[in-house]
C-alpha positions in Angstrom: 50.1 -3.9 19.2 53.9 -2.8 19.9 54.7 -2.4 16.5 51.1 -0.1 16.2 53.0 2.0 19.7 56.1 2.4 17.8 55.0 3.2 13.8 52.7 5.8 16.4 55.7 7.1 18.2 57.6 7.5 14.7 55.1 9.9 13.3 54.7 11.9 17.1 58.6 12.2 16.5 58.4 13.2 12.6 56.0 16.2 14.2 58.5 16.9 17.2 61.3 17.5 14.7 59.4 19.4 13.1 58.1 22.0 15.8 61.8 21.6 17.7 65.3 23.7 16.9 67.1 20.3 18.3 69.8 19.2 15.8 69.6 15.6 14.1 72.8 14.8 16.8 70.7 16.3 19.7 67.9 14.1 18.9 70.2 10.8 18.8 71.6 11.7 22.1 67.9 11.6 23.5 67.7 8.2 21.6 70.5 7.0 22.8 69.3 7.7 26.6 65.9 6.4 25.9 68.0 3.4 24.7 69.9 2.9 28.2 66.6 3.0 29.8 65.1 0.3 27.9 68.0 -1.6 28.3 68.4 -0.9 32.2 64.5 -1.8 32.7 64.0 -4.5 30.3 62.8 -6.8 32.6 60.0 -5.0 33.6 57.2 -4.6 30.6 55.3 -1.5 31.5 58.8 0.8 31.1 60.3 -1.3 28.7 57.1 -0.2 26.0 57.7 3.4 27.3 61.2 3.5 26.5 61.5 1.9 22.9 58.3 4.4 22.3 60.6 7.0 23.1 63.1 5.4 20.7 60.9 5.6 17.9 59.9 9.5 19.0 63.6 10.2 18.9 64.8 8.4 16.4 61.5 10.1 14.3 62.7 13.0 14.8 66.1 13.2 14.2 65.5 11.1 10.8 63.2 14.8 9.8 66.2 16.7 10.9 69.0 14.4 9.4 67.1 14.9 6.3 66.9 19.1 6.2 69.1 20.7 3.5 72.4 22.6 5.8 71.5 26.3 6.2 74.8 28.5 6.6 75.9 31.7 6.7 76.4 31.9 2.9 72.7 30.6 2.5 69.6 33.7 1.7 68.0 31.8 4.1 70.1 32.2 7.1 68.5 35.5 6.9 64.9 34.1 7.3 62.6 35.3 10.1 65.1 37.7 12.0 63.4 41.1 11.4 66.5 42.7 9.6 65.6 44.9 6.4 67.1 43.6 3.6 67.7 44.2 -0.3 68.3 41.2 -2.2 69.6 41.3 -5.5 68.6 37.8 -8.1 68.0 36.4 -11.1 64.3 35.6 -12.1 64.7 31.7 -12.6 61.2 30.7 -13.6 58.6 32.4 -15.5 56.4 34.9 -13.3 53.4 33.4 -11.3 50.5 35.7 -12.1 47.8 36.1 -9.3 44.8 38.0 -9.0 46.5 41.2 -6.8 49.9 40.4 -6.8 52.9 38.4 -9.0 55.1 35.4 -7.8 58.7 35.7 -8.7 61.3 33.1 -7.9 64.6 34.3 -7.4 67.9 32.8 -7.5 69.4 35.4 -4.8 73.2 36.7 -6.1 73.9 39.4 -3.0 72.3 40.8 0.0 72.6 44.1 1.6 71.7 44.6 4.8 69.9 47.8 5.2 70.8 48.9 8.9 74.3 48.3 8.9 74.7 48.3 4.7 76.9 45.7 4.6 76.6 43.5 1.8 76.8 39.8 1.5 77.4 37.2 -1.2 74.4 34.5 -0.7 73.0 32.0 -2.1 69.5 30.4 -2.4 66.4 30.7 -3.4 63.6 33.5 -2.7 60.0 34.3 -3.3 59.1 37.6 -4.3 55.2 39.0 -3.9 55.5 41.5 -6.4 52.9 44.0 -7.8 50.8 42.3 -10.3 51.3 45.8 -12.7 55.1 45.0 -13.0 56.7 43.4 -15.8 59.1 40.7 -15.4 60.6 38.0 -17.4 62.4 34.9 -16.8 66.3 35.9 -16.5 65.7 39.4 -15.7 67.7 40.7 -13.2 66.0 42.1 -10.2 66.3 43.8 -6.1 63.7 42.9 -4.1 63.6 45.2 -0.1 62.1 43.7 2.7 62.0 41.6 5.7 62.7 37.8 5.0 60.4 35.1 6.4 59.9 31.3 6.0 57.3 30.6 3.0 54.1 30.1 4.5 52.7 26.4 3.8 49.1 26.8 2.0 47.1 24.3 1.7 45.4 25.5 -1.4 48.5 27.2 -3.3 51.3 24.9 -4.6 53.6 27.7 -5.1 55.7 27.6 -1.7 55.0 23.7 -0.8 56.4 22.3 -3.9 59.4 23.5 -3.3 61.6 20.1 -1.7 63.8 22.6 0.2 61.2 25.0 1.9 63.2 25.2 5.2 66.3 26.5 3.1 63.9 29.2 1.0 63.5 32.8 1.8 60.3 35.1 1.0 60.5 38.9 1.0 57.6 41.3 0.7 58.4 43.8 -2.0 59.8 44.7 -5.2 61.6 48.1 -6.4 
């Protein structure tokens, strides 16, 4: 039944990394206390289960975060989610993803310009376009896309954006000129 606790606690923790900002390093500090305390109270079952289920929650979570591609300030995706305009400028690296109302473009991002301050940026990374489905694009063209940059979305019935091993590290932007 403890191992059943603690294979629980693993996946509670693989979620809490998920939903946290807390670094892999944060999360093995909060191991490493949940540690103390199971050895501290070892001698007394109740808290010694509670403690090495915290363990497992920690240690969960910070194997999630360990395992993250590094997002820097030279990464497109750095950029994600903080409501800053931007044009990015990319390469088209597969062939267009054709949808009903709009057109899937995968970018290889080359340079971003911020549009407030126009200051431009060398970046790297990847970025998903929705473009207009009337637009024609090819695979190596050479295209700027204007908009805000968000996280992908994870859909459970699309598997455009979930495919992708480094989702965390990828940008998406709304529009195309």
């Amino acid at each position: 039944m403890v191992l059943a606790w603690l294979a629980l606690a693993w996946l509670a923790g693989i979620a809490a990394g998920e939903a946290s900002t807390l670094t892999a390093g944060q999360w093995l500090v909060l191991a490493s206390i949940a540690l103390a305390g199971f050895l501290g109270l070892r001698s007394q079952r109740g808290y010694r289960l509670l403690f090495a289920v915290l363990v497992a929650l920690c240690l969960g979570a910070g194997r999630l975060r360990a395992g993250l591609p590094p997002v820097g300030p030279g990464d497109v995706a750095s950029f994600n989610d903080t409501g800053r305009s931007v044009a990015i400028e990319g390469i088209v690296i597969q062939p267009p993803d054709v949808r009903d109302q709009f057109t899937l473009l995968r970018l290889e991002a080359r340079n971003l310009v911020a549009i407030e301050s126009s200051t431009s940026h060398a970046v790297s990374g990847l970025v998903l376009v929705d473009a207009p489905r009337t637009g024609e694009w090819a695979y190596g063209d050479r295209v700027q896309a204007v908009g805000q940059l968000q996280t992908p979305p994870e859909w459970e019935t699309s598997p455009t954006v979930t495919t992708w091993p480094d989702r965390e590290s990828t940008a998406w932007s709304a529009t195309l000129r």
